[in-house]
BAFI-3210 file (N, C-alpha, C; in Angstrom, 3 decimals, decimal comma, padded with zeros to 6 digits):
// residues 237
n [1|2|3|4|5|6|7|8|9|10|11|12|13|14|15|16|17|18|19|20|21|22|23|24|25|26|27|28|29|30|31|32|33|34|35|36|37|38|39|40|41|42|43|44|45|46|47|48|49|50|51|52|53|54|55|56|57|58|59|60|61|62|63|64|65|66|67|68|69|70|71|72|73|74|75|76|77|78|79|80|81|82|83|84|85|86|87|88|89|90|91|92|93|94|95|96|97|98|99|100|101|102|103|104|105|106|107|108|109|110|111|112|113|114|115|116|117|118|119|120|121|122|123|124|125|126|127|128|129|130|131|132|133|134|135|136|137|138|139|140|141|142|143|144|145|146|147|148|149|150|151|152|153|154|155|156|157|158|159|160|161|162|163|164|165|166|167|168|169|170|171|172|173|174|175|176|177|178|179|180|181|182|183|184|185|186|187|188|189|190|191|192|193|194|195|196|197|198|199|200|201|202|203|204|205|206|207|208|209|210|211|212|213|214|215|216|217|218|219|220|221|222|223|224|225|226|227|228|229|230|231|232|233|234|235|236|237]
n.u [069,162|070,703|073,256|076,062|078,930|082,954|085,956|088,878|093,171|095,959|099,470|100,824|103,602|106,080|106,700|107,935|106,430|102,331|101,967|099,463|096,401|092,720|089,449|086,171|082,197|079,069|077,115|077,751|078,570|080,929|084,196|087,248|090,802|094,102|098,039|101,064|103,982|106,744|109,570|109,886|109,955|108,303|105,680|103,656|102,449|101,903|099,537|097,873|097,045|095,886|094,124|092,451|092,402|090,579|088,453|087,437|087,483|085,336|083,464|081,255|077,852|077,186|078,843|077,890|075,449|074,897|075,001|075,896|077,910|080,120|082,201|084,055|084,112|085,641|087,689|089,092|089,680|091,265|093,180|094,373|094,658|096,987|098,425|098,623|099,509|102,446|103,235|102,999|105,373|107,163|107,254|108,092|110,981|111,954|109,851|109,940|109,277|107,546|104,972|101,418|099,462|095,614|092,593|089,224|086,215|082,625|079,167|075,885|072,170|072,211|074,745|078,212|080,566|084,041|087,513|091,116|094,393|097,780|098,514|096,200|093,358|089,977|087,471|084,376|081,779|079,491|076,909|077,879|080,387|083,463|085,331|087,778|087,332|089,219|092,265|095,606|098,553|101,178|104,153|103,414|104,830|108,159|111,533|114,392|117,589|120,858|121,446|119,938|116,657|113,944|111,905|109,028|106,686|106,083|106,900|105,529|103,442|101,759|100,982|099,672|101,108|103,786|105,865|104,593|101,918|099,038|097,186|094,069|092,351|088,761|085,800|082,546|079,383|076,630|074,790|073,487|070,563|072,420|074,891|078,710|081,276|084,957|087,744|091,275|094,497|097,723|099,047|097,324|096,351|098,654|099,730|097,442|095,180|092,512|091,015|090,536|090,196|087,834|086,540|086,358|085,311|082,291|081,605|079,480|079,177|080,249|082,454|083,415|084,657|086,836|088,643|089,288|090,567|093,107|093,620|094,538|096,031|098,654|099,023|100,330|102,659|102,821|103,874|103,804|101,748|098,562|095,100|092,026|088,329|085,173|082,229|078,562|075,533|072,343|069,000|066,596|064,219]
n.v [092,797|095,231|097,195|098,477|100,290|101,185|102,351|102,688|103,955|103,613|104,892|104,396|103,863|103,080|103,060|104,110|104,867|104,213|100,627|099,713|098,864|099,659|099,208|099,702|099,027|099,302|099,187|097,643|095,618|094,252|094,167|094,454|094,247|094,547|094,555|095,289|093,449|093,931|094,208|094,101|095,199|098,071|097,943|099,233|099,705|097,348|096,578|098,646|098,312|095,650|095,738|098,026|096,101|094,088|095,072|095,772|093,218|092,218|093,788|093,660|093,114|091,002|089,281|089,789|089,024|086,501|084,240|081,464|081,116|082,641|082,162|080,843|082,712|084,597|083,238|083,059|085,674|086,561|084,829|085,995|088,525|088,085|087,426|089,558|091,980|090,635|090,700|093,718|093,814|093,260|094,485|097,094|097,398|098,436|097,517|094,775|091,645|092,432|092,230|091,464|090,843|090,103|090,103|089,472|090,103|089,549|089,946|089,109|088,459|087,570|086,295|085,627|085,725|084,898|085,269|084,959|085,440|085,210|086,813|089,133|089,426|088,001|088,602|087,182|088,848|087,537|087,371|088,326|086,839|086,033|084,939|084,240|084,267|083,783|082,123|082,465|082,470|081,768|079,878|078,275|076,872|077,116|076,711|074,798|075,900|075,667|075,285|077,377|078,460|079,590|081,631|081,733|083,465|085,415|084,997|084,918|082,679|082,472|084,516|087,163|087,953|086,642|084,188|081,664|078,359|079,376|079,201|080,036|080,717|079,901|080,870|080,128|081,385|081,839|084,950|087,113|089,133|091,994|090,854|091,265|092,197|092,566|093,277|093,152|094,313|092,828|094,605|095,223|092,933|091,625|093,430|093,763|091,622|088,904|089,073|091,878|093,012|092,025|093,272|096,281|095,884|095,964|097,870|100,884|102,721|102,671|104,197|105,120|102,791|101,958|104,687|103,653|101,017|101,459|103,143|101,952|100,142|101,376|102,864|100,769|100,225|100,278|099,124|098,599|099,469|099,689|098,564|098,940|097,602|098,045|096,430|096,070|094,495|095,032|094,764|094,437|096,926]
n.w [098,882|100,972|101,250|103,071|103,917|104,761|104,665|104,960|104,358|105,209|105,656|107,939|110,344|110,066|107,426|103,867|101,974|100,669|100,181|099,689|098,567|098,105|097,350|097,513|096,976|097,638|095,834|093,569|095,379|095,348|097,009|097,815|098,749|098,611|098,728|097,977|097,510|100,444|099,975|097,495|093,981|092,870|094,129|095,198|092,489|091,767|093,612|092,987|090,113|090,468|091,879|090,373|087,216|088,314|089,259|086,486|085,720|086,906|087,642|085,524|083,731|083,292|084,632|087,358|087,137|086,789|089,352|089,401|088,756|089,596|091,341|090,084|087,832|089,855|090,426|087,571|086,936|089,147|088,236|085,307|086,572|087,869|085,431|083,662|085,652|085,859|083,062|083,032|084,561|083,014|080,337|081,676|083,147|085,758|086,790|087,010|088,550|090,459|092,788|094,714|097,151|097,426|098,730|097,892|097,963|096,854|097,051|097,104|096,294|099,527|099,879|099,934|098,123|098,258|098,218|098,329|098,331|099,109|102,127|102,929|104,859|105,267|107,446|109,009|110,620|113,091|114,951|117,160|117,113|115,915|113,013|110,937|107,427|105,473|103,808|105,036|102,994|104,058|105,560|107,910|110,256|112,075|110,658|110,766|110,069|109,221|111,820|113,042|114,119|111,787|112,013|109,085|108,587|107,538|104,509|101,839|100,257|098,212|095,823|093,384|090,572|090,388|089,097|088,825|089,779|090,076|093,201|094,536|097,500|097,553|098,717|099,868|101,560|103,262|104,021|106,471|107,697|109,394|110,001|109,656|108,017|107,375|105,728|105,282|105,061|105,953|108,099|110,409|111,345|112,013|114,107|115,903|117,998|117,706|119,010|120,181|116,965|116,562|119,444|118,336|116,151|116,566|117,221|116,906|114,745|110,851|109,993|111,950|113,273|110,961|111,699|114,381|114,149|112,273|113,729|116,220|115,028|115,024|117,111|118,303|116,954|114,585|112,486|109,831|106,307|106,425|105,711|105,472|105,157|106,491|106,116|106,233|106,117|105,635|106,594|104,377|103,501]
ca.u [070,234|071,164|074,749|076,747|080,572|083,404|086,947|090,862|094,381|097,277|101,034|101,902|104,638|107,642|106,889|107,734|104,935|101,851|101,959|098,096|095,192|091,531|088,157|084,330|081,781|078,237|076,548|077,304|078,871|082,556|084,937|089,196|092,250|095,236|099,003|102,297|104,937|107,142|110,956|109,691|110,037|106,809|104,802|102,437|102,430|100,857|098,539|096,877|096,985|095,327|092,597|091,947|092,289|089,614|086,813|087,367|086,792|084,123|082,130|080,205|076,800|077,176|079,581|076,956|074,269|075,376|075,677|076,409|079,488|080,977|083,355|084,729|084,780|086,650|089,030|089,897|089,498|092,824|094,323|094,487|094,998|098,544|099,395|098,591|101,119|103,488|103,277|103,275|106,913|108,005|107,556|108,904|112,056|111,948|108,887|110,264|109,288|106,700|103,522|100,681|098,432|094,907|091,169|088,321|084,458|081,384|078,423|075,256|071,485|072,269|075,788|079,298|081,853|085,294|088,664|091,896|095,368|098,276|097,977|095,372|092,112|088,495|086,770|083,067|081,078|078,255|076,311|078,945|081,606|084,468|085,924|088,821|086,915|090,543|093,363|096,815|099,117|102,519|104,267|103,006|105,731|109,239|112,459|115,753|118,549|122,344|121,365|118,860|115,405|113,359|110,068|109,090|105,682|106,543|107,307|104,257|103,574|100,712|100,859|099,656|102,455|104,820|105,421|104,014|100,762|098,239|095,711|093,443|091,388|087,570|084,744|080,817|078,497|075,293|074,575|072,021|070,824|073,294|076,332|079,580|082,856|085,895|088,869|092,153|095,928|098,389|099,394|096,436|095,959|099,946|099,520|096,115|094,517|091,103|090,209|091,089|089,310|086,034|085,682|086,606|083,737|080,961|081,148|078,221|079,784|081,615|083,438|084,911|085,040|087,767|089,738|090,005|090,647|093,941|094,416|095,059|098,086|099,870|099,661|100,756|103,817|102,512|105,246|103,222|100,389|097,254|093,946|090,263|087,303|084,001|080,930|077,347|074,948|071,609|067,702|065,711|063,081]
ca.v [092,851|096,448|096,939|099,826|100,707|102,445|101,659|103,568|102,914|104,417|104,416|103,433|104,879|102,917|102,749|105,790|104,818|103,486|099,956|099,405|100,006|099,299|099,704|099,222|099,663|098,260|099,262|096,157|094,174|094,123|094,679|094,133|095,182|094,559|094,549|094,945|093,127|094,105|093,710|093,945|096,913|098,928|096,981|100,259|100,007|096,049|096,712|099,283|097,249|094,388|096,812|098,173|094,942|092,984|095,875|095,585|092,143|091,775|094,635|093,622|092,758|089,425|088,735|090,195|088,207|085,049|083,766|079,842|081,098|083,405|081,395|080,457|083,980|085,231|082,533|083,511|087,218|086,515|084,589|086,972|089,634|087,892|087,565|091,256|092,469|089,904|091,386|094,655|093,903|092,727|095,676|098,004|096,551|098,418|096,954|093,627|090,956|092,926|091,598|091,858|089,967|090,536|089,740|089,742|089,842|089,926|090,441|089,178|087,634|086,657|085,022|086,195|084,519|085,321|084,221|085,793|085,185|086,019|087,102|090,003|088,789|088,336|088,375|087,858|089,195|087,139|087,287|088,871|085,838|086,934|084,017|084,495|083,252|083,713|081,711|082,887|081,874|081,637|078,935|078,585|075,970|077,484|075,436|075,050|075,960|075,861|075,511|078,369|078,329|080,629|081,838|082,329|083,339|086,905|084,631|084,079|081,235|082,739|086,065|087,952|088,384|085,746|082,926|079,977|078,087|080,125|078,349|080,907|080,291|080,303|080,371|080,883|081,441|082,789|086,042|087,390|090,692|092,268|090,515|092,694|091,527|093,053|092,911|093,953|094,019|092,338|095,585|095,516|091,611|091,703|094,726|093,464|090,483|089,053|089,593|093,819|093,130|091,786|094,406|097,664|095,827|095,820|099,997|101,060|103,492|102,046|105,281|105,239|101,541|102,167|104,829|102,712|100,109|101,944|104,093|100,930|099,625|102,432|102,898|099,253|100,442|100,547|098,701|098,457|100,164|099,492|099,306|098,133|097,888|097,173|096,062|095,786|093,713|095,312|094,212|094,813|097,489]
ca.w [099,877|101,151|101,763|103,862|104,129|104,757|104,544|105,257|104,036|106,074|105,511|109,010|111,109|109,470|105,914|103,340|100,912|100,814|099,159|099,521|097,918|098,521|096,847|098,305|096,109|098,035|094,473|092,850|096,146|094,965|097,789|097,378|099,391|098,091|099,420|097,536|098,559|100,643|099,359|096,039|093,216|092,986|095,506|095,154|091,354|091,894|094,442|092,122|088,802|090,942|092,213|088,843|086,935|089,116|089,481|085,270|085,436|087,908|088,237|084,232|084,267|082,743|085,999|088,580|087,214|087,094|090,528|090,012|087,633|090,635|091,891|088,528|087,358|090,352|090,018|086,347|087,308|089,649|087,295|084,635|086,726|087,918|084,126|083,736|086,430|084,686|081,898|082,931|085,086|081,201|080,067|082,555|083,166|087,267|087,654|087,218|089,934|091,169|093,315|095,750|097,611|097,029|098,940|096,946|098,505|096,116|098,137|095,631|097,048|100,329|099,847|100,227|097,629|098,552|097,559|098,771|097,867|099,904|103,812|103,090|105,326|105,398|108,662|109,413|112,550|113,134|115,791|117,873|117,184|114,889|111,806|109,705|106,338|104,592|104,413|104,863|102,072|104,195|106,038|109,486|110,807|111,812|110,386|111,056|108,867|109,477|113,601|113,718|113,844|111,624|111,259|107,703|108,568|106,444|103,232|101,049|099,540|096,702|095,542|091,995|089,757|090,605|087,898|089,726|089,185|091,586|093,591|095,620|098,549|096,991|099,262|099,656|102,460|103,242|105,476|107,269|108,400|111,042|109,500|109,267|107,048|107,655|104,670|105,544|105,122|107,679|108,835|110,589|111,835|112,671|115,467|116,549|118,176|116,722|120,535|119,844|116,106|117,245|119,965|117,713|114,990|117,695|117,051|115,901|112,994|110,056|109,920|113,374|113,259|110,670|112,033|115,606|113,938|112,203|115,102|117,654|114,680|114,612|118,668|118,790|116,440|112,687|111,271|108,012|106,110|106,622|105,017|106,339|104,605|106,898|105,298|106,987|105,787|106,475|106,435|103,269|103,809]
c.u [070,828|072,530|075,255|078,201|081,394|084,635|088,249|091,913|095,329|098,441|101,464|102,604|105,969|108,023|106,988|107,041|103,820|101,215|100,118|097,367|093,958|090,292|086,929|083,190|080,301|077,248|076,627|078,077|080,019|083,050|086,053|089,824|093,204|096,745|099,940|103,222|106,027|108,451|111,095|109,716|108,650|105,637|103,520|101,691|101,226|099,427|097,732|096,305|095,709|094,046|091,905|091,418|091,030|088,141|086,750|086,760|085,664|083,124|081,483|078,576|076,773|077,386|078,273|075,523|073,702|075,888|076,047|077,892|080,039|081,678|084,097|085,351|085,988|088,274|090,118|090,007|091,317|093,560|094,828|095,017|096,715|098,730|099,144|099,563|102,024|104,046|103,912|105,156|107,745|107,983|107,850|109,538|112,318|111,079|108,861|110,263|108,016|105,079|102,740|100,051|096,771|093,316|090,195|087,064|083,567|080,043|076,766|073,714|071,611|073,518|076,738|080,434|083,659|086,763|089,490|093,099|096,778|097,959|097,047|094,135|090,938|088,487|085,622|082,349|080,179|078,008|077,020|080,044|082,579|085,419|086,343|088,249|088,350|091,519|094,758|097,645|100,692|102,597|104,094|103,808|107,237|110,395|114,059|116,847|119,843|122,187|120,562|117,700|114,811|112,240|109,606|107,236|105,439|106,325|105,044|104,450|103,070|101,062|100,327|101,005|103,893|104,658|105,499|102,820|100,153|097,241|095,046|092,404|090,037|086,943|083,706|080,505|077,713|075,397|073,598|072,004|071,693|074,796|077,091|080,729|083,963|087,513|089,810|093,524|096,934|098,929|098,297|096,479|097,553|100,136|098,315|095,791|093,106|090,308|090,003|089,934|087,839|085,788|085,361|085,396|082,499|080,222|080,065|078,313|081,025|082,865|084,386|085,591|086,789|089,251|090,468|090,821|092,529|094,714|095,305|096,470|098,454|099,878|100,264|102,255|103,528|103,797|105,004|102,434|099,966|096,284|092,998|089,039|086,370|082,547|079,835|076,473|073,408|069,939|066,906|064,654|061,872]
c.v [094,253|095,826|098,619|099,448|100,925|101,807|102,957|102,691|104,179|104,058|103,927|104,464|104,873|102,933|104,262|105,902|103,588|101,916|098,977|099,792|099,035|099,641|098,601|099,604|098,612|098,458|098,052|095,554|093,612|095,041|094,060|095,234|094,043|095,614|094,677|094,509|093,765|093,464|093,818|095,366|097,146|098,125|098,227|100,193|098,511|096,069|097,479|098,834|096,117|094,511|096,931|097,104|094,321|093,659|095,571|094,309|091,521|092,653|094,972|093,211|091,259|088,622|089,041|089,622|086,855|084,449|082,448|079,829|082,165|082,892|081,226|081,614|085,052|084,646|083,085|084,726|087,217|086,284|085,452|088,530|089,330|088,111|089,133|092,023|091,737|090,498|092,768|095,078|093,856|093,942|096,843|097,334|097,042|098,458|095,305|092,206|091,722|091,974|091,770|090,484|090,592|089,647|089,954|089,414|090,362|089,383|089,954|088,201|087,068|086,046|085,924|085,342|085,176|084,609|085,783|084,635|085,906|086,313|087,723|088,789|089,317|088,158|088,458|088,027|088,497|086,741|087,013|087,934|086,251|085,521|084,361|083,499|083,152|082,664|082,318|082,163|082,048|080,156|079,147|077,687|076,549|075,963|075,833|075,276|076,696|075,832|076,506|078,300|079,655|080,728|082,563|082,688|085,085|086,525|084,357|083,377|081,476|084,298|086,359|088,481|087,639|084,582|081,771|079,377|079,193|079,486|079,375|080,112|080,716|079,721|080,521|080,538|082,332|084,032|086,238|088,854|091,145|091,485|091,761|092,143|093,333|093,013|093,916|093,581|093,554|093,476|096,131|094,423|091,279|092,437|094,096|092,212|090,204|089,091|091,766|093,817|092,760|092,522|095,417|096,907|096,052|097,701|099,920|101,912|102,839|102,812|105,189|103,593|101,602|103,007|104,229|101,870|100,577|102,837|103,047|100,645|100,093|102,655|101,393|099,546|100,631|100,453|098,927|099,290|099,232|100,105|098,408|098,524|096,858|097,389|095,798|095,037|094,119|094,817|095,205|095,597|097,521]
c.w [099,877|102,030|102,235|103,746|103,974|104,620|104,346|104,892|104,519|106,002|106,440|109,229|110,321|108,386|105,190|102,448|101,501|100,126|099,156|098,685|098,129|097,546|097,588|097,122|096,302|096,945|094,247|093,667|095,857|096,162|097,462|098,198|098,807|098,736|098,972|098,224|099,246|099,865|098,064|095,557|093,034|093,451|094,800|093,744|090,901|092,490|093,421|091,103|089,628|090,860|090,883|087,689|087,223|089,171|087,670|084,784|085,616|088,052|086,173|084,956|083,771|084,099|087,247|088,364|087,232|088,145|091,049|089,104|088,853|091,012|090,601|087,801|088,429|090,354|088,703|086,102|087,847|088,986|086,145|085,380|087,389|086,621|083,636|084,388|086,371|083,961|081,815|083,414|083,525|080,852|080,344|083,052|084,725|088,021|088,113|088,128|090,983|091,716|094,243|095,849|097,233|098,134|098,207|097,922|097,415|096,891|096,963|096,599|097,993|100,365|099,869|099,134|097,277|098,266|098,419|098,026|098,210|101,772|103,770|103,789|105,254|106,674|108,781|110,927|112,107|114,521|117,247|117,974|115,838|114,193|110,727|108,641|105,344|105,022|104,176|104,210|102,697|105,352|107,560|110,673|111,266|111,222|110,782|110,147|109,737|111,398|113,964|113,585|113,437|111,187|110,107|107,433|107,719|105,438|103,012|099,947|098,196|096,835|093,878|091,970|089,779|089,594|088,708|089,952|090,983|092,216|094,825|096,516|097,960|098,080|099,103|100,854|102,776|104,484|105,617|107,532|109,386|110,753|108,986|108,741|107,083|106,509|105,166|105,571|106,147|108,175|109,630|111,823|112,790|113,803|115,923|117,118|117,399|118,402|120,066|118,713|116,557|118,291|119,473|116,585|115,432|117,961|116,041|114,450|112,755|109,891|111,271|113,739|112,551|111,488|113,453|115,237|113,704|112,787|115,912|116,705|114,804|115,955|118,963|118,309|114,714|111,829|109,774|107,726|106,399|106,201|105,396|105,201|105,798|106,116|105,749|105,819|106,308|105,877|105,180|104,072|102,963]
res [x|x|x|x|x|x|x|x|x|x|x|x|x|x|x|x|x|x|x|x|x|x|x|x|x|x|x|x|x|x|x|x|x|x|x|x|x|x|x|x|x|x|x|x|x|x|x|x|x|x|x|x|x|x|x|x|x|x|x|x|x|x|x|x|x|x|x|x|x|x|x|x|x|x|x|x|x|x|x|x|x|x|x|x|x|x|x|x|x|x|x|x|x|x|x|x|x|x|x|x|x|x|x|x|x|x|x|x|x|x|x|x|x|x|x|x|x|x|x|x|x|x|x|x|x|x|x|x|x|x|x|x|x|x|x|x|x|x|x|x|x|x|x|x|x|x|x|x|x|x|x|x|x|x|x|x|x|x|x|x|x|x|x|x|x|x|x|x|x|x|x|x|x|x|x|x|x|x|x|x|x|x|x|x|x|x|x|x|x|x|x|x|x|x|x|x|x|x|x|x|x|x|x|x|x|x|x|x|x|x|x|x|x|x|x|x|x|x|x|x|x|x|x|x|x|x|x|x|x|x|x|x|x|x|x|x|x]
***
């Protein structure tokens, strides 16, 4: 399985740091973006830890060769890597409360096994139709409180680094040649339609794929950062 791609992370218009971070790495088929939270103390400081953390855990050879324990190991990959930025808030007392969201793609024979946690999304192109394989970890219902109605579709429900049992979204499914996956932060999916995303993927370079992709949020308004990773999927030679 030959793999391609490219991937950007941009502060945005409104933000004064960037609380993302990203890694690609179609060597051994580990892809992750990661999100700090907003509202939170060193959002930037999580997101990195997460990153770091997870390529540590996942990119062994034990992990990359074992592909009916992948799901299992990314699971306890996350989990550990919340009690890690736990930990680390414990011991920096104004890192305290700190957290991110996190996507994970490992890319291995033919298969895709993905987990996310938090809003960050997967997306796959196939055969020019565009499916959010992620799920979003906030409440998608508005409610009422004191006579107003509010939409708490901001709040997340899962995150790394929060003390609360974690349950991530784990998936698997097979690809094919000509398949393209898309991972990316809601400062991305929030400015965009998946009408907008599935045309700007249909570019034939991963490179300009990206910066369209982060060009269109930030002409939309680039409330947030933003970070993209696209991934091709290409035919054994």
């Amino acid at each position: 399985m030959l793999l391609k791609s490219d991937s950007l992370s941009d502060i945005g218009r409104q933000r004064k740091r960037n609380e993302d971070c990203c890694y690609a790495n179609p060597a051994t088929g580990l892809f992750i973006v990661a999100d700090g939270m907003g509202g939170h103390p060193a959002g930037e400081v999580a997101s990195k830890l997460a990153v770091e953390t997870l390529r540590e855990l996942l990119e062994t050879a034990e992990v990359i060769k074992n592909t009916q324990q992948l799901p299992q190991r990314i699971e306890q990959a996350l989990q550990q890597t919340s009690q890690t930025i736990i930990r680390a808030g414990q011991k920096h007392p104004q890192w305290l409360g700190m957290g991110t969201t996190a996507a994970v793609v490992m890319m291995t024979e033919g298969q895709a096994f993905i987990a996310n946690v938090g809003d960050s999304r997967i997306y796959l192109l196939h055969n020019g139709e565009l499916r959010q394989c992620s799920i979003d970890h906030n409440p998608t219902e508005p409610v009422l409180c004191h006579g107003t109605v509010l939409n708490l579709s901001n709040i997340l429900t899962q995150a790394l680094g929060i003390e609360q049992p974690l349950e991530p979204c784990l998936r698997q499914f097979s690809l094919q040649a000509g398949d393209r996956l898309l991972l990316c932060t809601d400062g991305l999916n929030n400015m965009l339609s998946d009408a907008d995303i599935r045309l700007l993927l249909q570019t034939e370079s991963l490179q300009e794929i990206c910066h369209q992709l982060v060009a269109l949020a930030n002409q939309r308004g680039g409330h947030d950062n933003v970070s993209v990773i696209v991934v091709d999927l290409l035919a054994e030679l």
